[in-house]
N, C-alpha and C positions, 0 to 999 in steps of 0.2 A: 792108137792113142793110149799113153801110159793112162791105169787106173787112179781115176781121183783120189787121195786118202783126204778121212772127214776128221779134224780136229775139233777139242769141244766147244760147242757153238754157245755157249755161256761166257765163254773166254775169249774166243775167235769169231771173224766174220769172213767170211768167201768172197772175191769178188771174182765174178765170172770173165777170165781175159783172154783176148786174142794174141798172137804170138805175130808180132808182124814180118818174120824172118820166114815161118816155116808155117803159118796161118793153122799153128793149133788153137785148140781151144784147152784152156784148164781155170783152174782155181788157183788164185792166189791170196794166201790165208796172211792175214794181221789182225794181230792184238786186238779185240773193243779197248777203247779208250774208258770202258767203264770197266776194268779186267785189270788196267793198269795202277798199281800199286806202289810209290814214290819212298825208296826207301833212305835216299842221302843225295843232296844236289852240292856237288864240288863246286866251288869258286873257278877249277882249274879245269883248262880242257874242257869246258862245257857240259862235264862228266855226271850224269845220272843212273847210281844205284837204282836198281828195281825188285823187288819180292814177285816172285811170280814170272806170267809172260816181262818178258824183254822187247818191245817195238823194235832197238836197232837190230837185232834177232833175225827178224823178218823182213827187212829196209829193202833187200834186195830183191826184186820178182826174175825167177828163175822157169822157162818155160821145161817142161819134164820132156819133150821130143828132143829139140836140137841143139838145149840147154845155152839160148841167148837168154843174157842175163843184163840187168840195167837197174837203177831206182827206177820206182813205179811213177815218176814225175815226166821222166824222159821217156816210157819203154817205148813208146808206138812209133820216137822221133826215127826213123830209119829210112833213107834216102834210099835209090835205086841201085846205084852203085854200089852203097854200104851193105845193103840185102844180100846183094851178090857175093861181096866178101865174106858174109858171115855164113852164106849157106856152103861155099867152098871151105870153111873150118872147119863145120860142124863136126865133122869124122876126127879132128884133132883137140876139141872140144869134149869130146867122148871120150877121147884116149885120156884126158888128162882129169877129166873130171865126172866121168862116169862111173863110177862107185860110188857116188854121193847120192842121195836121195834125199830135194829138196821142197818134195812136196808138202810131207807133215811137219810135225813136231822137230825143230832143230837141235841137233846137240853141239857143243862148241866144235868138232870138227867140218859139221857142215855149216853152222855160220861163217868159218873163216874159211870154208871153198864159196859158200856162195861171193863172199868179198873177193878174191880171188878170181872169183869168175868174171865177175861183172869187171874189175881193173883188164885181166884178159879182153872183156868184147869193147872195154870203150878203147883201148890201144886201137882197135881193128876198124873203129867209126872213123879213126884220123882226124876228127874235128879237137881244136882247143878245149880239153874239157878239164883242166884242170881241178878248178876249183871241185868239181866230183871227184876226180881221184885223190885229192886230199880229202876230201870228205868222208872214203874209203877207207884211207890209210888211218885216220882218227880214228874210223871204228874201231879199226885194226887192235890199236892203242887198247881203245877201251876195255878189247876184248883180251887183251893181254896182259892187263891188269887183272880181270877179272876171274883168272886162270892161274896166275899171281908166276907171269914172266916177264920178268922187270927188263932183262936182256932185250927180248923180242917189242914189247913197250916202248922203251926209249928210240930203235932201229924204225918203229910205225912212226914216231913222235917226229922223228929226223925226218922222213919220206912228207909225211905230212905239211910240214911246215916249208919245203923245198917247193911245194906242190899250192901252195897257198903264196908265197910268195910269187910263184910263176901265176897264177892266176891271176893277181892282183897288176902284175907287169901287161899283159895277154885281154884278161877278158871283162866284160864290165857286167856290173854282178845286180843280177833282175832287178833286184827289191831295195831301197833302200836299207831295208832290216839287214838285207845278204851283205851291203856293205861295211854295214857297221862291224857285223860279226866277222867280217874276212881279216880287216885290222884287230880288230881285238884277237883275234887268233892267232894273230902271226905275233902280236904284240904278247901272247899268255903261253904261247911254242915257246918261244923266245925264252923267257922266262923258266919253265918247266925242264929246258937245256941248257941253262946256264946264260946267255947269252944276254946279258944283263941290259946291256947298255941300248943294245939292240929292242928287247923288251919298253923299255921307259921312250924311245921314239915314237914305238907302234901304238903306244898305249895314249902317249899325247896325243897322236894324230885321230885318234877314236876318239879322246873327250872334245876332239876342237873340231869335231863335224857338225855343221849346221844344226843337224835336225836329232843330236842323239837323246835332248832331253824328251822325245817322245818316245823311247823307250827306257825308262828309269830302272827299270832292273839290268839292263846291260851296263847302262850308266853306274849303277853301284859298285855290280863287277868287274867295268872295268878301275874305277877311282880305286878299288881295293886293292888289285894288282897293282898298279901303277905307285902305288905307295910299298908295295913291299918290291917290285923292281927297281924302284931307288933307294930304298935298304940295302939291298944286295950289293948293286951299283956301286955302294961310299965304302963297303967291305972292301972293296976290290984294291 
């Protein structure tokens, strides 16, 4: 079993997890939420500046034996058959992403293999999971910005938004809150790539959901798009 590494636990918290692929055990390390530091909240792309630890940073738990990789919402969901698949990878797994070391401290090459990784293992679940791998590919985004490649950016933003719209065709999204935010997304993508017209659809269809005024700050964000998506829109 790879050696634990201890991140500072002032900043970090361990949770102790099993690897339901290869039945390790390790540490998977996130941010405290008293560690997180709020340095700019974008209107766009749901986009949060951070001074310090980074939570998306860490979003992905990454087992250090056979490097199955997931959000930590889904990791344990792993069926009999999909087990199977994933332990017949693992050696292709290694090949492709075994130079990373994802236990400590991430620097942006291993945050964009852990995203990476994890789009690799859910390809390999074959379940619908779209709406995570656009969720992926947003970090992707973020993370592209943050590195300041606008190229690579916009190419996450496309995949993204391809990947939200199939979701929304596909699968139906747990929480109402997931729903609200999947139009809005697809509605503020939209937007973000030019695609105006398209934007001002997605953005109505978010203000004219039953239940959005119980979340009033999506509710602002979206009315604030949705007014400068029909600016854009009358340019045209």
């Amino acid at each position: 079993m790879a050696e634990d590494i201890s991140l500072d636990e002032q900043q970090f918290i361990a949770k102790r997890t099993l690897c339901p692929v290869c039945k390790a055990e390790f540490k998977a390390w996130q941010p405290r939420i008293t560690a997180l530091r709020i340095k700019r909240e974008h209107s766009e792309m749901l986009y949060t500046e951070y001074e310090g630890p980074n939570p998306n940073h860490y979003s992905v738990v990454v087992c250090p034996e056979c490097l199955y990789a997931s959000y930590e919402n889904d990791f344990s969901e792993v069926s009999g058959m999909t087990r199977e698949r994933m332990r017949a990878d693992t050696e292709e797994r290694r090949r492709l992403f075994g130079a990373f070391d994802f236990r400590g401290k991430r620097s942006t090459e291993v945050v964009q293999a852990s995203y990476e990784l994890a789009l690799h293992c859910y390809a390999l679940r074959r379940r619908s999971r779209y709406g995570l791998q656009a969720a992926l590919y947003l970090q992707m985004a973020w993370l592209a910005r943050e590195i300041r490649q606008p190229e690579a950016e916009r190419k996450y933003l496309e995949l993204a938004l391809e990947h939200y719209r199939q979701s929304y065709l596909h699968e139906k999204p747990s929480t109402t809150k997931d729903e609200i935010k999947q139009t809005f997304l697809i509605g503020d993508l939209s937007l973000k790539l030019g695609q105006y017209d398209e934007a001002v659809r997605w953005f109505q269809e978010t203000v004219k959901h039953p239940y959005i005024s119980q979340f009033p700050e999506m509710e602002r964000r979206t009315r604030e798009r949705w007014s400068e998506a029909r600016a854009a829109a009358s340019q045209e």
